[in-house]
DRENDO-1510 file (C-alpha; in Angstrom, 1 decimal, always signed):
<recs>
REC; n; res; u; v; w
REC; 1; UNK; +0.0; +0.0; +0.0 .
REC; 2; UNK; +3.0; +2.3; +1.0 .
REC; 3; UNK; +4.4; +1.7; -2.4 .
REC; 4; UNK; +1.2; +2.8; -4.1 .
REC; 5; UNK; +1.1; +6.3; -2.7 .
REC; 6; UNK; +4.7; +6.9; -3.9 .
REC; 7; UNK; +3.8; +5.8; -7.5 .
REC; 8; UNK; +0.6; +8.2; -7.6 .
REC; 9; UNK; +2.7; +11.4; -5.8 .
REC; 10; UNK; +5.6; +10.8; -8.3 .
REC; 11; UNK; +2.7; +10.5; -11.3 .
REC; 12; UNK; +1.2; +14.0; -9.8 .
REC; 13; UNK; +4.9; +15.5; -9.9 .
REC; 14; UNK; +5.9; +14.3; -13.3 .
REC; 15; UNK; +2.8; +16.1; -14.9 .
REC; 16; UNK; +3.2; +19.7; -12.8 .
REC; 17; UNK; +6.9; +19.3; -14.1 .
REC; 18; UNK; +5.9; +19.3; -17.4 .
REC; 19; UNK; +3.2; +22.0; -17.4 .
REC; 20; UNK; +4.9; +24.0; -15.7 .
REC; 21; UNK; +7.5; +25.8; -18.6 .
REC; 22; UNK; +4.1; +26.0; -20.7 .
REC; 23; UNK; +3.0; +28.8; -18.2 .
REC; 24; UNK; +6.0; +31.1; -18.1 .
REC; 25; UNK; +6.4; +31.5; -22.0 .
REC; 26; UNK; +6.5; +34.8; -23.3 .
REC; 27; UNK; +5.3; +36.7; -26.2 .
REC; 28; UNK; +5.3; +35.4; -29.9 .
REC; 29; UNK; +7.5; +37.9; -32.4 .
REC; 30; UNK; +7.4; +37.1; -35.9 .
REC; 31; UNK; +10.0; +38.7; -39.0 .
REC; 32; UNK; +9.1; +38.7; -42.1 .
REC; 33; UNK; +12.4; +37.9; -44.1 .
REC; 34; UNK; +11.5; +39.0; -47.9 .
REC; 35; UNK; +13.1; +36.1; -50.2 .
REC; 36; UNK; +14.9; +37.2; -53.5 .
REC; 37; UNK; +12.7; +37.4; -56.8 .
REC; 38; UNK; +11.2; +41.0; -57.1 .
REC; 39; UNK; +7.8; +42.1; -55.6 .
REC; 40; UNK; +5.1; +39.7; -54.9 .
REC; 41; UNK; +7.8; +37.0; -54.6 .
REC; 42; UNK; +7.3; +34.3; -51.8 .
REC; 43; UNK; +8.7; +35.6; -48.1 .
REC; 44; UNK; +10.1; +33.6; -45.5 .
REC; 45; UNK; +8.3; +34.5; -41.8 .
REC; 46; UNK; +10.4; +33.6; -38.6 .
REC; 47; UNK; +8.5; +33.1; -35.3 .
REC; 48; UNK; +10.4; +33.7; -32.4 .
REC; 49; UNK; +9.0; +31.3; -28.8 .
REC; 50; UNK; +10.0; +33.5; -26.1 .
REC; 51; UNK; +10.4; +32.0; -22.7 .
REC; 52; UNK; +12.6; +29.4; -20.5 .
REC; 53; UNK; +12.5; +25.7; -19.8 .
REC; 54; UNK; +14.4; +23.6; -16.8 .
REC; 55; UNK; +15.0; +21.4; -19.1 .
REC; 56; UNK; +16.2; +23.2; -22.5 .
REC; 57; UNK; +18.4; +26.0; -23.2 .
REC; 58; UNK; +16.8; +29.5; -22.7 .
REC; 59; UNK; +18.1; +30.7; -26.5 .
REC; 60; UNK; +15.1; +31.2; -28.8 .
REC; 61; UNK; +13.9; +28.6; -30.8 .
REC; 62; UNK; +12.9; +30.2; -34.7 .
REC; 63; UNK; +10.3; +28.3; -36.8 .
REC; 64; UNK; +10.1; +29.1; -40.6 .
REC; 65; UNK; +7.1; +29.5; -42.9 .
REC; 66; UNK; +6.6; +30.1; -46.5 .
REC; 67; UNK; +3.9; +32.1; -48.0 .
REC; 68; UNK; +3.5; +33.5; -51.6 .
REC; 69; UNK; +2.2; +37.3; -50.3 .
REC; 70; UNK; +1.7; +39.6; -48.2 .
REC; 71; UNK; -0.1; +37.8; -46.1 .
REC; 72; UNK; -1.8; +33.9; -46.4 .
REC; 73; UNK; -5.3; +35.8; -47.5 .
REC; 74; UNK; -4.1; +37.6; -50.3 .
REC; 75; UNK; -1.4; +35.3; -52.1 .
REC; 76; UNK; -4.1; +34.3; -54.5 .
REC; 77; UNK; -4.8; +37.8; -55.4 .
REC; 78; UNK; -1.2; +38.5; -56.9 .
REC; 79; UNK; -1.9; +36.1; -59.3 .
REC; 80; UNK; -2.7; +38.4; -62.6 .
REC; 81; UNK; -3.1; +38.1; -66.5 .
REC; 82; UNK; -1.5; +40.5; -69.2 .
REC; 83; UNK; -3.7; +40.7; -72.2 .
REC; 84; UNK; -2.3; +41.6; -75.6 .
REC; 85; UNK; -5.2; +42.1; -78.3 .
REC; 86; UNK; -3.8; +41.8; -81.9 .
REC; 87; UNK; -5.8; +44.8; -84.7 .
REC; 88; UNK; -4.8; +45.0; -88.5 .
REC; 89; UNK; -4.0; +41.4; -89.8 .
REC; 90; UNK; -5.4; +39.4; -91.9 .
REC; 91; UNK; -7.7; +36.4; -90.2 .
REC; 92; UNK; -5.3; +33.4; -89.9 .
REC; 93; UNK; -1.9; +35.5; -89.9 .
REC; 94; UNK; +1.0; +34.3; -87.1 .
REC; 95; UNK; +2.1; +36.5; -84.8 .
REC; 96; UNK; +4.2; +37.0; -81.5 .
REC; 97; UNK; +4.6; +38.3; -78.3 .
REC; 98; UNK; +7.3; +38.3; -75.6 .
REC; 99; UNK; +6.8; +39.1; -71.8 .
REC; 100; UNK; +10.3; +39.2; -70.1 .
REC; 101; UNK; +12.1; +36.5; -72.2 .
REC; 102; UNK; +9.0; +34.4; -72.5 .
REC; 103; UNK; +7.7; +34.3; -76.1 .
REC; 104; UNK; +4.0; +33.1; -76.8 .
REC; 105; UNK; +2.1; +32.6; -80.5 .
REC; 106; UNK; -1.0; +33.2; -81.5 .
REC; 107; UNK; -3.3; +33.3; -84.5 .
REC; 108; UNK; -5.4; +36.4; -85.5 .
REC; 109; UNK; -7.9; +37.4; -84.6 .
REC; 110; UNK; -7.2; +35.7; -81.3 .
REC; 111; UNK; -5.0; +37.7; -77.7 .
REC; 112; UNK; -2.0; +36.3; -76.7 .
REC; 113; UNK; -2.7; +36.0; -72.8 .
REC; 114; UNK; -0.1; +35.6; -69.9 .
REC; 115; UNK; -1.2; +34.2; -66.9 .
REC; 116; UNK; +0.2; +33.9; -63.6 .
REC; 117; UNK; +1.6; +37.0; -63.2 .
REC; 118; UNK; +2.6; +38.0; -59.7 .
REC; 119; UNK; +2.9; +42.3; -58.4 .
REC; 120; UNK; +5.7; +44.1; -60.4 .
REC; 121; UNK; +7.2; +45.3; -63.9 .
REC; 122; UNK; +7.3; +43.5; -67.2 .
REC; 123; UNK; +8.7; +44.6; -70.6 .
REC; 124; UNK; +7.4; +43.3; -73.4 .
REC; 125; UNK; +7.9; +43.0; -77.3 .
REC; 126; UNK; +6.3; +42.0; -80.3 .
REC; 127; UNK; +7.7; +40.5; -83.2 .
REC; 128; UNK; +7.2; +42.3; -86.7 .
REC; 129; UNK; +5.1; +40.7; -89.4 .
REC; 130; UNK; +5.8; +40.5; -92.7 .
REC; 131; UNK; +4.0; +43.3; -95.2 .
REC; 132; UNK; +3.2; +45.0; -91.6 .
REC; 133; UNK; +4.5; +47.9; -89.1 .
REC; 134; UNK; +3.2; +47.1; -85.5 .
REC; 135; UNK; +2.7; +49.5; -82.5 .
REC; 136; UNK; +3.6; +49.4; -80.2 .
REC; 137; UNK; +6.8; +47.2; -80.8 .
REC; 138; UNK; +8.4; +47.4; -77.0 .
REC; 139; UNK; +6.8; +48.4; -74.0 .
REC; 140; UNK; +6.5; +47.7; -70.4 .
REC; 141; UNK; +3.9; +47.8; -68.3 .
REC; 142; UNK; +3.3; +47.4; -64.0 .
REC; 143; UNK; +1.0; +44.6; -62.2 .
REC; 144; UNK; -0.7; +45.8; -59.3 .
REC; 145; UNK; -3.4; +43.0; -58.4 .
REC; 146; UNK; -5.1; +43.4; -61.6 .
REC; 147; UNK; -5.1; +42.2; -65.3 .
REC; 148; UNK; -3.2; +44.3; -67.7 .
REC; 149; UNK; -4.9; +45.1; -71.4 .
REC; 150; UNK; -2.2; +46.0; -74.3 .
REC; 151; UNK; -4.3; +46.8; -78.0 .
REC; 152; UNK; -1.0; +45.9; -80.9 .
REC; 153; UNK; -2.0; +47.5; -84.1 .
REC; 154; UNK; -0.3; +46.2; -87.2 .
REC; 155; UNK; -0.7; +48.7; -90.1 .
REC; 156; UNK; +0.0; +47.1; -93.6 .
REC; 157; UNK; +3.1; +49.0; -94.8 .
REC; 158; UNK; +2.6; +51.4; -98.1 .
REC; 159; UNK; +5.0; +50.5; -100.8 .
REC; 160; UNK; +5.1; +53.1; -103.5 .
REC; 161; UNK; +4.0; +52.1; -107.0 .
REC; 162; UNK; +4.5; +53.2; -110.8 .
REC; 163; UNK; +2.9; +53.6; -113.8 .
REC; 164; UNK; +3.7; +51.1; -116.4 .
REC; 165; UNK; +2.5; +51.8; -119.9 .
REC; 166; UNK; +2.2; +50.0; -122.7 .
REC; 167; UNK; +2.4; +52.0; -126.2 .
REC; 168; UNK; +0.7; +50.8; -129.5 .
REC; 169; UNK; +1.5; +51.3; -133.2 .
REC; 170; UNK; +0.4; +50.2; -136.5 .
REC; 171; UNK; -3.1; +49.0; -135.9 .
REC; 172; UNK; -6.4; +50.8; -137.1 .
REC; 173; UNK; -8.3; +52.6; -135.0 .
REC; 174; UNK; -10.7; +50.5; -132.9 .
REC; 175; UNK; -8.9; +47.1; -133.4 .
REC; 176; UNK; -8.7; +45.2; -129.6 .
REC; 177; UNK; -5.2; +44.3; -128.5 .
REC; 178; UNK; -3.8; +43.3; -124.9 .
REC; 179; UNK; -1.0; +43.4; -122.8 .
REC; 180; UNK; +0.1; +40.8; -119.9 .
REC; 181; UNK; +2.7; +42.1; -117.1 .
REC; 182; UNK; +3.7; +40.4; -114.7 .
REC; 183; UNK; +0.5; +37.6; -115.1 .
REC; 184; UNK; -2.1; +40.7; -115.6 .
REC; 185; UNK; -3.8; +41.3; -118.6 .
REC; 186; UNK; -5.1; +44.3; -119.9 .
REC; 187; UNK; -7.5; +44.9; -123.0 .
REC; 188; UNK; -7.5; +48.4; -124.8 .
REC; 189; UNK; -8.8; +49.5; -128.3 .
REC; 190; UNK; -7.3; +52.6; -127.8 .
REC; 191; UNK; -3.0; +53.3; -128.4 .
REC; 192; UNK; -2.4; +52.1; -124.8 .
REC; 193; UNK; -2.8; +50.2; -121.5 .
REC; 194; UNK; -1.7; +51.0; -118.1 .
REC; 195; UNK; -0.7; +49.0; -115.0 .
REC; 196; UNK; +0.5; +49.9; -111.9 .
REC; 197; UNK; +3.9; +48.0; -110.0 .
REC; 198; UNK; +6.3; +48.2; -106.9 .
REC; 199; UNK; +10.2; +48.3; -108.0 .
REC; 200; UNK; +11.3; +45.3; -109.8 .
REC; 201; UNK; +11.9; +43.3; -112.9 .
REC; 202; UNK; +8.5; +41.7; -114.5 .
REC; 203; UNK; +8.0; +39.6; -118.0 .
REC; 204; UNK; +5.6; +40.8; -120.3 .
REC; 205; UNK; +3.5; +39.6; -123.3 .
REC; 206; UNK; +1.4; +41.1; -126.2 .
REC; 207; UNK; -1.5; +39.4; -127.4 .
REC; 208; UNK; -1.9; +38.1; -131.0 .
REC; 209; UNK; -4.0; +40.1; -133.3 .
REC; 210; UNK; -5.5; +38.4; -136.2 .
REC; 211; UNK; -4.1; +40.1; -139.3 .
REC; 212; UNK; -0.9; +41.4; -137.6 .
REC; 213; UNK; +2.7; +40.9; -136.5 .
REC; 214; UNK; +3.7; +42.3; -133.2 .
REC; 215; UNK; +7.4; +43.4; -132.4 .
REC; 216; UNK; +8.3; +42.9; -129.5 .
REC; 217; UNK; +5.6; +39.9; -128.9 .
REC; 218; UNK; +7.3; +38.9; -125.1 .
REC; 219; UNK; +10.4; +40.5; -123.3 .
REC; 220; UNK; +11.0; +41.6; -119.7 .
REC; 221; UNK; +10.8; +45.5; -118.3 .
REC; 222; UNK; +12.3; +47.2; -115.2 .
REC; 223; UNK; +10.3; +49.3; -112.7 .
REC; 224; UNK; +13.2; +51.5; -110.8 .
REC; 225; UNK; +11.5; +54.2; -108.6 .
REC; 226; UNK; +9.6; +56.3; -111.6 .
REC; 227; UNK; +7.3; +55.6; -114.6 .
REC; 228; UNK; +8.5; +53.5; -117.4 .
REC; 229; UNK; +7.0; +52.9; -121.0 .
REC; 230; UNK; +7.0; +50.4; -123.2 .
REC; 231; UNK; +6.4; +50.6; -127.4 .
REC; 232; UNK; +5.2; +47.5; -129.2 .
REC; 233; UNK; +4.7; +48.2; -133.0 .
REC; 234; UNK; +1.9; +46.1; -135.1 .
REC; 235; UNK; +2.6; +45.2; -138.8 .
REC; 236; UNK; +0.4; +43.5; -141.1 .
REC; 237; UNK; +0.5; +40.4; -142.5 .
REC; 238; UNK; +1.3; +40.5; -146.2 .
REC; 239; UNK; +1.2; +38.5; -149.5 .
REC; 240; UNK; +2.2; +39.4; -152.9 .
REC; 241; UNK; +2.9; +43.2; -151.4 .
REC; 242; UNK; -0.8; +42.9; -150.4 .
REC; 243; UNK; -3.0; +42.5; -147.1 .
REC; 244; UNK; -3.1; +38.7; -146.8 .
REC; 245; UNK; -7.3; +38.3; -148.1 .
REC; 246; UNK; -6.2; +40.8; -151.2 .
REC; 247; UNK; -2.7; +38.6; -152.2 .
REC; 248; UNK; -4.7; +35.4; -151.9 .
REC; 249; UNK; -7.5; +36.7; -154.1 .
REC; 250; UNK; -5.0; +38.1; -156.4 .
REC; 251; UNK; -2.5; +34.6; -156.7 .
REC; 252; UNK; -5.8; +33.1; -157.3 .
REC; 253; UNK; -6.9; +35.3; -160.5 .
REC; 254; UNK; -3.3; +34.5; -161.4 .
REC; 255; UNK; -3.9; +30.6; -161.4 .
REC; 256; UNK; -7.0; +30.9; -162.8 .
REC; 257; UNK; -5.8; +32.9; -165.7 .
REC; 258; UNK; -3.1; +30.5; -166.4 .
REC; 259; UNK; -5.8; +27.9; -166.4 .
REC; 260; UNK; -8.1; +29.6; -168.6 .
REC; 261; UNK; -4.8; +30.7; -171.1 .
REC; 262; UNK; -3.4; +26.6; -171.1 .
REC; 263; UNK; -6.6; +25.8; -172.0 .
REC; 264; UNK; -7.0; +27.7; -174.9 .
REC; 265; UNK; -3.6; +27.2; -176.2 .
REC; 266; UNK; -4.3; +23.5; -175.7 .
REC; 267; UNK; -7.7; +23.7; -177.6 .
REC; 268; UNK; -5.8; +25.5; -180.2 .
REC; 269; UNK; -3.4; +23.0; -181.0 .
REC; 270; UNK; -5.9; +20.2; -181.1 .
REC; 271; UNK; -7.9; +21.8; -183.6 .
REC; 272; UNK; -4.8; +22.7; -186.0 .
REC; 273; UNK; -3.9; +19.5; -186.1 .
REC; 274; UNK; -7.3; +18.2; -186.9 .
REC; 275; UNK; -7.6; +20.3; -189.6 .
REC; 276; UNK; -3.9; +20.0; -191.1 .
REC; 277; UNK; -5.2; +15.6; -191.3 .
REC; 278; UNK; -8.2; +16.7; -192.8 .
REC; 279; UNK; -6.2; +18.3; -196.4 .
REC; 280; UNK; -3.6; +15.8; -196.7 .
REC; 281; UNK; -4.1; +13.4; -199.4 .
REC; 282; UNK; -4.5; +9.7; -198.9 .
REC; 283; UNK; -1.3; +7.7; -199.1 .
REC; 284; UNK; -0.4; +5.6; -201.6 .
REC; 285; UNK; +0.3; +1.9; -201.7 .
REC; 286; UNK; +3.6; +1.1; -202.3 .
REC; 287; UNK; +4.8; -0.3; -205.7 .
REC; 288; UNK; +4.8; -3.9; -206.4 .
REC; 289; UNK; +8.0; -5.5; -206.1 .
REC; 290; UNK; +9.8; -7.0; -209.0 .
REC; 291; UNK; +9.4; -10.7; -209.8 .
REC; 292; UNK; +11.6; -12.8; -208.8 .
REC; 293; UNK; +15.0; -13.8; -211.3 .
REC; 294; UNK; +14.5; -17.2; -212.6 .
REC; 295; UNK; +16.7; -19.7; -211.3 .
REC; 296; UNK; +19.9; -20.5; -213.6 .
REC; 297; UNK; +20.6; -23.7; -214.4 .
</recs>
């Protein structure tokens, strides 16, 4: 029974040992220890235990937690989008944007969107189009707990363009012709046809006119940063010296006078040599031939 009562008194000492540093703890400090990465970044919060223990050293004892804000209600918030919002391009043209160092794609008409995007500064770029200038081509912009909106407007860039014309000679008034430069065609019955074209080397063609020769019928010309001209000259199809229906009518009255003369000269022979039978006498036999020599004995 003696031996009971110890075990219960130690038991009642054991537990008022141990609750006993729980009551003379002091206050709770905390430091908030900002970790590297720009604002917004996650920060490192050391909580400092105050107090002694029988048991333990008396130096502080940190703990460290790790939050993404400010504080644990508002990490969530940082959290933003940048919006860029394409204007100018075709439906279906590539294009490009970068948000420090990160480059996305996108398809017009569609935004390029960047998500995630904690409290601080970006720059930005985007990336030229072919055919197209683009504002604005850099910027930078600051997140402050809410989505960012950047309108890009590509503007098809103007390339100057000249006159090409095309000169005609040799046909009558109101005759059609065409021209073809560089796979356009154009149709005139006046002395000329026009086109209009960038800088550059381009083939052209003159169509064929029934009737007529053209010279030059194909060659190449050279647009260099004014107007340029080009003469084609039309000649006519001839025969005999003649335009090609009057030389064909006039070899034919040729063959058919030679036919007509061949004929007659023909028809003049025949009939001269009928006649010239009919006056010549009948021909006579031929003498009888001497009797034979008797034989000699």
């Amino acid at each position: 029974m003696q031996a009971h009562r110890i075990a219960f008194v130690g038991g009642i000492l054991v537990v008022l040992f141990l609750l006993l540093p729980m009551t003379t703890l002091g206050p709770v400090t905390s430091h908030d220890q900002p970790r590297a990465g720009g604002p917004g970044a996650s920060s490192t919060t050391t909580l400092t235990v105050a107090g002694s223990n029988p048991l333990r050293e008396s130096s502080p004892s940190p703990l460290n937690v790790v939050s993404s804000g400010v504080g644990p209600d508002q990490g969530a918030q940082n959290l933003s989008s940048a919006y860029f919002k394409p204007g100018g391009l075709a439906n279906g043209t590539i294009w490009s944007a970068t948000l420090d160092g990160a480059t996305e794609f996108g398809t017009m008409p569609r935004a390029i969107i960047f998500v995630d995007l904690v409290n601080g500064s970006y720059n930005f770029g985007i990336a030229a189009v072919n055919g197209y200038s683009v504002s604005p081509s850099i910027g930078s912009f600051t997140i402050a707990g809410k989505n960012v909106t950047r309108d890009i407007v590509f503007t098809p860039i103007s390339v100057p363009v000249y006159t090409v014309t095309v000169v005609e000679s040799g046909l009558k008034a109101g005759d059609a012709w065409s021209a073809t430069v560089n796979g356009t065609t154009e149709f005139s019955t006046g002395d000329s046809v026009t086109f209009s074209l960038p800088n550059g080397t381009y083939a052209f063609g003159i169509g064929s006119v029934n009737g007529y020769n053209s010279n030059p019928t194909t060659g190449t010309l050279t647009v260099n940063g004014q107007p340029y001209t080009e003469s084609v000259t039309f000649s006519a199809i001839t025969f005999l010296g003649l335009a090609p229906a009057e030389g064909y009518a006039l070899l034919a009255g040729i063959i058919a006078f030679v036919v007509v003369i061949g004929m007659a000269l023909l028809l003049f022979l025949f009939r001269r040599w009928r006649r010239g039978s009919a006056s010549r006498p009948p021909a006579r036999p031929p003498p009888p031939a001497p009797p034979a020599a008797p034989p000699k004995n």
